[in-house]
C-alpha positions in Angstrom: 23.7 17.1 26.2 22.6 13.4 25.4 20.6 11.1 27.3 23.6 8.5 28.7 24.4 5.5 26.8 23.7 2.6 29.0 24.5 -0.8 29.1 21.9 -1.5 31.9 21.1 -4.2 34.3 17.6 -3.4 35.6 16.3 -4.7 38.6 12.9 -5.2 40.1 13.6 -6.3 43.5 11.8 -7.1 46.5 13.3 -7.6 50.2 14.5 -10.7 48.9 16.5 -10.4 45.7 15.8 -14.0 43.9 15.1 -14.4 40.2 12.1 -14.4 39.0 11.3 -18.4 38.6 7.5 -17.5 37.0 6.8 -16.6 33.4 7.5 -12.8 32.7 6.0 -10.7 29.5 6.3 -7.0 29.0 3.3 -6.6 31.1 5.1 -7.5 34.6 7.0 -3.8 33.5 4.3 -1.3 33.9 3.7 1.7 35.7 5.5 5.4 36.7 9.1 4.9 37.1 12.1 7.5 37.4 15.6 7.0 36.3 18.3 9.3 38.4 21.7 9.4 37.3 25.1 10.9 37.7 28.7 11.3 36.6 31.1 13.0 34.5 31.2 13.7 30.6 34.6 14.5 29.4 34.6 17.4 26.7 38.0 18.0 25.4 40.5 18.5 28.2 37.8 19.4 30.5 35.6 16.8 33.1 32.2 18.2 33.4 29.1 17.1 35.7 26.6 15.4 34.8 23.5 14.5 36.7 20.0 13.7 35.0 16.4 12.6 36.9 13.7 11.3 34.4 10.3 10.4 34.7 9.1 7.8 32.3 5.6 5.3 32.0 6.0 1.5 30.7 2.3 1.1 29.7 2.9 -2.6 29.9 2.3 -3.6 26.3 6.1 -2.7 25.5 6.0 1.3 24.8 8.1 3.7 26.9 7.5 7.3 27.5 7.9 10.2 29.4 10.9 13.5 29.9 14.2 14.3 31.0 16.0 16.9 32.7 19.8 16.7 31.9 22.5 19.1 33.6 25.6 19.3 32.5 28.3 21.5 33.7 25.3 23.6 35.1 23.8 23.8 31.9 20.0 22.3 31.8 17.8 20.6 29.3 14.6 19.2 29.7 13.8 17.0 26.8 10.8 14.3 26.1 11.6 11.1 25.8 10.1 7.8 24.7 11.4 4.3 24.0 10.4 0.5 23.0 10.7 -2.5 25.3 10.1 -6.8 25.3 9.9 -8.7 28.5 11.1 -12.8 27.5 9.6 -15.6 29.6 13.0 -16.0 31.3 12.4 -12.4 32.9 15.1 -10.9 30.5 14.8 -8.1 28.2 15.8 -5.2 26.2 15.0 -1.5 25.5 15.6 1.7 24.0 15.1 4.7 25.6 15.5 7.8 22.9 15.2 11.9 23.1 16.2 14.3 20.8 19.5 14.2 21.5 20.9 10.7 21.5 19.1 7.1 21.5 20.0 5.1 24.2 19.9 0.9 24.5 19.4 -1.0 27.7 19.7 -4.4 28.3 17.2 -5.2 31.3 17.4 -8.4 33.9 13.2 -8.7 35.8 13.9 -10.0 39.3 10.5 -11.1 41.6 8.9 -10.8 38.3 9.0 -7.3 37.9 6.8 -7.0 41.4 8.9 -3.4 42.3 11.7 -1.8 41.2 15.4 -1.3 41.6 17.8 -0.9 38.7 21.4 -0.5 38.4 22.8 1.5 35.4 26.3 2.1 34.4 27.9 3.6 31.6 31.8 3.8 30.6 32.6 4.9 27.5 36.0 7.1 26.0 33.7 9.9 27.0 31.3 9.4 29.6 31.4 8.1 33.0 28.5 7.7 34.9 25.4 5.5 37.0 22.7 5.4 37.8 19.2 3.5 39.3 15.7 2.9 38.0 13.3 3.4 40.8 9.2 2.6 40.4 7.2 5.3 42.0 5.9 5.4 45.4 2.0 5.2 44.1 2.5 1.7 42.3 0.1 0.0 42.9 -2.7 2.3 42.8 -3.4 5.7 44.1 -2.0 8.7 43.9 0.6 10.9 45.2 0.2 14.4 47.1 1.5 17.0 49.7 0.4 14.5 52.4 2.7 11.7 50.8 5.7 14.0 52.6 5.8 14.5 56.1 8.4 14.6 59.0 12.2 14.7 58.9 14.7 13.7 56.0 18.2 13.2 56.1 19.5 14.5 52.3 22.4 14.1 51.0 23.1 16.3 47.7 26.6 16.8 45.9 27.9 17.5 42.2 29.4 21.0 41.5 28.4 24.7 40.7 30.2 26.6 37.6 31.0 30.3 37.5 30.5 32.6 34.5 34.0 30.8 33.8 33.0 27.7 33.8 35.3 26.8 36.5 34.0 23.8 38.4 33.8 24.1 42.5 32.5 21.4 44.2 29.4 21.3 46.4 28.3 19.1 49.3 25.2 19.6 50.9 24.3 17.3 54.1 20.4 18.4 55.7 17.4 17.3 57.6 14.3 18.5 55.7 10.9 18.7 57.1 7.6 18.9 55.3 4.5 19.2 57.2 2.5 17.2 54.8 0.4 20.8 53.3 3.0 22.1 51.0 5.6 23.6 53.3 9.0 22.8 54.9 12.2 23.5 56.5 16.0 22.9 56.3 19.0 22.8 58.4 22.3 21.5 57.7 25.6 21.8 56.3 27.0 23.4 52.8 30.8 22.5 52.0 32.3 24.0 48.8 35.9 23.9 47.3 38.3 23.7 50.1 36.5 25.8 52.7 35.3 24.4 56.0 31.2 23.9 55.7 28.8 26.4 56.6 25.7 26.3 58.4 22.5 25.6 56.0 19.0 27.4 57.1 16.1 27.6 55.5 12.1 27.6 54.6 10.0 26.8 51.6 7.4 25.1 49.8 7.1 21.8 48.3 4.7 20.5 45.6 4.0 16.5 45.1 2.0 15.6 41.4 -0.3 12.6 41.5 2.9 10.7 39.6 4.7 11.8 42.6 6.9 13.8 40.8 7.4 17.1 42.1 9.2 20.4 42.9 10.8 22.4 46.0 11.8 26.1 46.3 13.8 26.6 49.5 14.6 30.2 51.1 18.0 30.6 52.4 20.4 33.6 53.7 22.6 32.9 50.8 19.1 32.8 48.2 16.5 30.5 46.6 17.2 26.5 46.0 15.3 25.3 43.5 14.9 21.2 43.2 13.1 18.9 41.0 12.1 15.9 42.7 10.8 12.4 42.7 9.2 10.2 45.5 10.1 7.0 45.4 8.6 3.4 46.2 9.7 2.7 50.3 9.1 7.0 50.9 13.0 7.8 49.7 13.4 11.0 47.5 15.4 11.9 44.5 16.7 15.3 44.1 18.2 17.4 40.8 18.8 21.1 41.7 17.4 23.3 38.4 19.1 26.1 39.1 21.4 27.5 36.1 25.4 27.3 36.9 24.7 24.2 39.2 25.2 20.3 38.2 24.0 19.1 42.0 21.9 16.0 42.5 21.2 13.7 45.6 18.9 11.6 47.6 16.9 11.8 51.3 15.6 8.9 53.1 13.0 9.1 56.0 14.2 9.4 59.6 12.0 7.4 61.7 10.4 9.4 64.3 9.3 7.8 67.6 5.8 8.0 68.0 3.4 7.6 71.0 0.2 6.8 72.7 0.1 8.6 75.9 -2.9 6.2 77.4 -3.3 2.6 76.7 -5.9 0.9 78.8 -7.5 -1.7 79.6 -9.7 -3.7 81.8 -11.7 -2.3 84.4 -14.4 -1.6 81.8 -11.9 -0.1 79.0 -10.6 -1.4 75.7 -7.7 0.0 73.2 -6.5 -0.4 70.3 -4.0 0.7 67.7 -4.4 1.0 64.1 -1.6 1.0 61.3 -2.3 1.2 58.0 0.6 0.9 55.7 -0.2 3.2 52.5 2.7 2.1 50.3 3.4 -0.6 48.0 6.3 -2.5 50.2 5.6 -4.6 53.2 7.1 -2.6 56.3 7.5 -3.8 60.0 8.4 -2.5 63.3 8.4 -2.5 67.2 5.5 -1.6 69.2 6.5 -1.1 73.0 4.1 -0.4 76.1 5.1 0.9 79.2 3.5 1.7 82.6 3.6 4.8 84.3 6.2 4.0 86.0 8.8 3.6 83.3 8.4 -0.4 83.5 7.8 -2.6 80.9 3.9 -3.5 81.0 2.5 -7.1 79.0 -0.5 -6.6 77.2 -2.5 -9.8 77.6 -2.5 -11.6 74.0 0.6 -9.4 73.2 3.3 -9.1 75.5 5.3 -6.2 77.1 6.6 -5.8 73.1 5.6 -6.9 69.7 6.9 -6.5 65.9 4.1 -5.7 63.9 4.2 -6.3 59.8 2.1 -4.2 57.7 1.5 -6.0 54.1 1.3 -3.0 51.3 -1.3 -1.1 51.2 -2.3 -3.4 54.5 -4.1 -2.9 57.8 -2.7 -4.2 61.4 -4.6 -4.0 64.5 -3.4 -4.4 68.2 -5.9 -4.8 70.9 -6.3 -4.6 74.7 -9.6 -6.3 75.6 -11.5 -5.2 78.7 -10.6 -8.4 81.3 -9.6 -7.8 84.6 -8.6 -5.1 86.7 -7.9 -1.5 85.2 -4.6 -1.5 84.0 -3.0 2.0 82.2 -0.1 1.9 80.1 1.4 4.1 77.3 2.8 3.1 73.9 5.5 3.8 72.0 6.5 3.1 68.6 8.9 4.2 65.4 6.5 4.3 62.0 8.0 4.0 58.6 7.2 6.5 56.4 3.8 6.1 54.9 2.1 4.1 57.6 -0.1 6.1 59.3 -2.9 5.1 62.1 -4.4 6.2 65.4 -5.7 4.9 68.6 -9.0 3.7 70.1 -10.4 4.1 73.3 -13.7 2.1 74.3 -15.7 2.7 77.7 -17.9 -0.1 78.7 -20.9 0.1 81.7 -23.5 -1.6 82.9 -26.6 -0.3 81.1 -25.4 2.3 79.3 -24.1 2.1 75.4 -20.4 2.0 75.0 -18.9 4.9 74.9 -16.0 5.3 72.2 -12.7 8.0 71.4 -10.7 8.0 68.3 -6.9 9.2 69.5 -4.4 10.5 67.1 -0.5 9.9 67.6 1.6 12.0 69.5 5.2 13.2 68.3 7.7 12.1 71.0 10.5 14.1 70.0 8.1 17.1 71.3 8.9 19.9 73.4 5.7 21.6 74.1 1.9 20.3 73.0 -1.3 22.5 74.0 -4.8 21.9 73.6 -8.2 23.9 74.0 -10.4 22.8 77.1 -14.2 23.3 77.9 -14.7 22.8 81.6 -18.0 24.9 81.3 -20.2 21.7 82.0 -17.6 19.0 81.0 -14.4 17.8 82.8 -10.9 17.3 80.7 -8.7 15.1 81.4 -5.1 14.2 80.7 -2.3 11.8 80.3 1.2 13.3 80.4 4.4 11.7 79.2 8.0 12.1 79.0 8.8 10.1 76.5 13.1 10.7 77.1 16.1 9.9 79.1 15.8 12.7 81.7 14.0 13.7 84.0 11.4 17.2 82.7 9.3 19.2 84.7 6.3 19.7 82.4 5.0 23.7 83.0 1.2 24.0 82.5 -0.4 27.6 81.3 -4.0 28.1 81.1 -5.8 30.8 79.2 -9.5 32.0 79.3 -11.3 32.4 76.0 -10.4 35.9 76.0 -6.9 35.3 76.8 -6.6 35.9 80.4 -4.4 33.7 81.9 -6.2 31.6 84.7 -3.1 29.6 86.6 0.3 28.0 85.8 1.2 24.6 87.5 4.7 22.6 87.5 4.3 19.1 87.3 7.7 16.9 87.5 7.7 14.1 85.1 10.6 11.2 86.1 12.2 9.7 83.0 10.3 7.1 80.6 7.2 7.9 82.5 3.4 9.3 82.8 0.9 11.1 85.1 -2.8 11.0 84.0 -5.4 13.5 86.1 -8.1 15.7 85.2 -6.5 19.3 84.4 -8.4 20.7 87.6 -6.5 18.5 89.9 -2.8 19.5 89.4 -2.2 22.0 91.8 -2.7 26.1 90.7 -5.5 24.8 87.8 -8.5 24.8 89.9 -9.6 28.5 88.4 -10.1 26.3 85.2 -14.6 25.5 86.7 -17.1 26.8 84.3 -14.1 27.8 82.1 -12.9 26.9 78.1 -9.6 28.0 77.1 -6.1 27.4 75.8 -3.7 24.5 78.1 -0.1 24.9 77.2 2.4 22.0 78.2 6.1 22.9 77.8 9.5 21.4 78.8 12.8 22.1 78.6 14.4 19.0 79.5 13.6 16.1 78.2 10.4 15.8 76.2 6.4 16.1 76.5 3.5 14.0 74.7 -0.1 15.3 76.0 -3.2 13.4 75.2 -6.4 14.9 76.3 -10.0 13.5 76.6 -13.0 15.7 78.0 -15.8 13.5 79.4 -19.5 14.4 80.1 -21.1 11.9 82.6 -20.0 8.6 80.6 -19.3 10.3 77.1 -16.0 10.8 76.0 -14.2 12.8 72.8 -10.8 13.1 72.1 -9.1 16.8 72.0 -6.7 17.5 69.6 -3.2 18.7 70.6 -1.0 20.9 68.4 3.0 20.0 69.3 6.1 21.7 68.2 
């Protein structure tokens, strides 16, 4: 095993990839960064995999250091690893990068003036083949990685090659969507291909951890056995991946699938105000669409921000939309597709003569969901709801309520036409009368199209939100 000889070009890029025209020093390279590479080592006649993941700290004064894990041929070694650096004014540089096994020297190119990272490395040598990237963590500039940092869907992509007792090399795809649920645990489907035979379904369920470095590790359940996975979240909310399981020489990467979000109620005038909140808790500027639509599946202008918007979120920044309360009552939902890391929620302000205003905090609803439920209290309060099919087709959204001793009070079938929303208090839609004096469980289920369920439960001109629970 050796840590790859590289003759590197690294590159700290923004959107915009522009050399750096200010003054550099070693100081603009600073911070928790992880080098992933992967290729082949020739030994003898033989080609073997090679894939390596490394997790290193420039302390900005020109001192590298950090560990390795190298698998070759499904052989692993994880080895510490330290190195020397110097930044030049021009934004060029060089470095070493040693471990116990080989000493590596880098020839490094600052773009942006080292403001975040992306590095290409490539080695060719009589024995060695191989690249690979240097990526700057996804807590840069400041805080610290968690279980939360990971949430919703990921498309991975993981390849290399497993190695029998033989040493026989059989190559291995693996193509998946993981899903963590931001406390530790998460989910897999996909597709394994190996050697010549035709793929295979992938199914699984695990655990995840996340270090404050936002390094981490994975164990995933499957029919076939455990996957084990070191891992590395990166600056923009991409993961790397190096599978640490003996015989195997797999590595890859997931990027975040952008899941459409919602607002199920949106109003304004009449004596209400909203607003939305986005907070973007990474260390690169993101942007994307925020829609609004009426109940009626129609495009709806919000006054001061139009029927659509593209909102930019500056890292570690805060954007705000907001519906004021002029005119007539006018009730709209919105939609919108966050980048990973931006998180936010809605707010809901009641306004009437001689009284205080009354406020609700909202969070965001999943639109990809097929059923949502929520717990009531109609004892000496009324709950209210807005109902949304957020898809293409037309649903009809099935409503079960339970007592607090499980007893189910009525069932109700509401049909919900494509793109659009019905808001009512829950005793109105027909069969949910029984609900009076009553707190219990309110189930909302489809199965066509899709359902998003805010609820609000109101007491005279007080309002609070209700959590839903969606699947």
């Amino acid at each position: 095993m050796k840590l790859v000889r590289l003759s590197a070009i690294l590159l700290f890029a923004s959107f915009v990839s522009l050399q750096c025209q200010a003054q550099c020093t070693s100081g603009s390279l600073n911070g928790t960064l992880f080098y992933f590479s992967s290729g082949t080592i020739k030994s003898g006649t033989a080609t073997l995999s090679y894939a390596q993941l490394a997790t290193l700290i420039a302390n900005g004064n020109g001192a590298l250091s950090g560990q390795t894990t190298i698998s070759t041929a499904g052989v692993l070694a994880t080895l510490p690893l330290s190195g020397t650096y110097a930044i030049q004014a021009n934004c060029s540089g060089t470095a070493t990068l040693s471990t116990s096994a080989n000493t590596a020297q880098l020839t490094l190119q600052l773009i942006n003036g080292g403001g975040t990272t992306l590095s290409s490395v490539a080695e060719s040598t009589a024995s060695e083949l191989s690249e690979g990237r240097f990526y700057r963590a996804a807590n840069a500039n400041g805080g610290q990685c968690s279980n939360g940092s990971l949430t919703g869907g990921y498309s991975a992509l993981l390849s290399g090659g497993t190695y029998a007792s033989s040493g026989v090399r059989t190559t291995y795809n693996n193509v998946n969507q993981t899903v963590f649920n931001g406390q530790g645990g998460l989910t897999i489907s996909g597709e394994v291909t190996t050697g010549s035979a035709s793929g295979s379904p992938l199914s699984g369920s695990g655990t995840y951890s996340i270090s404050a470095n936002c390094s981490g590790v994975a164990q995933i359940n499957t029919p076939s056995g455990q996957l084990n996975y070191l891992l590395a979240y990166i600056e923009g909310g991409a993961l790397l991946y190096l599978e640490n399981d003996a015989t195997t020489t797999i590595s890859g990467s997931a990027d975040p699938q952008l899941v459409q979000d919602i607002l199920p109620q949106f109003a304004f005038g009449g004596g209400w105000y909203s607003a939305l909140y986005f907070t973007n808790n990474t260390s690169l500027p993101v942007s994307f669409p925020v829609t609004f639509t009426t109940d009626g599946a129609a495009p709806m202008a919000v006054p001061g921000v139009g029927a659509s918007t593209q909102i930019t979120v500056a890292p570690l920044g805060t954007a705000i939309i907001e519906a004021q309360n002029v005119g007539t009552l006018t009730e709209v939902y919105a939609t919108f597709a966050l980048p990973a890391g931006v998180t936010g929620y809605g707010v809901f302000r009641q306004s009437i003569t001689g009284v205080p205003n009354q406020e609700a905090v909202v969070g965001f609803k999943d639109a990809n969901a097929t059923e949502s439920s929520l717990t009531f209290d109609d004892t000496n309060y009324i709950t209210s709801v807005a109902i949304v099919n957020p898809s293409n087709v037309a649903a009809t959204v099935n409503i079960t309520l339970w007592d607090n001793n499980g007893n189910m009070i009525g069932t109700s079938a509401v049909p919900v036409q494509p793109l659009s929303k019905t808001a009512n208090v829950l005793r109105a839609y027909p069969g949910l009368a029984g609900i009076v004096g009553l707190r219990g469980l309110a189930q909302f289920s489809v199965t066509t199209g899709n359902v998003s369920v805010l609820g609000l439960r109101s007491n005279g001109p007080a309002i609070t939100s209700i959590p839903t629970v969606e699947q």
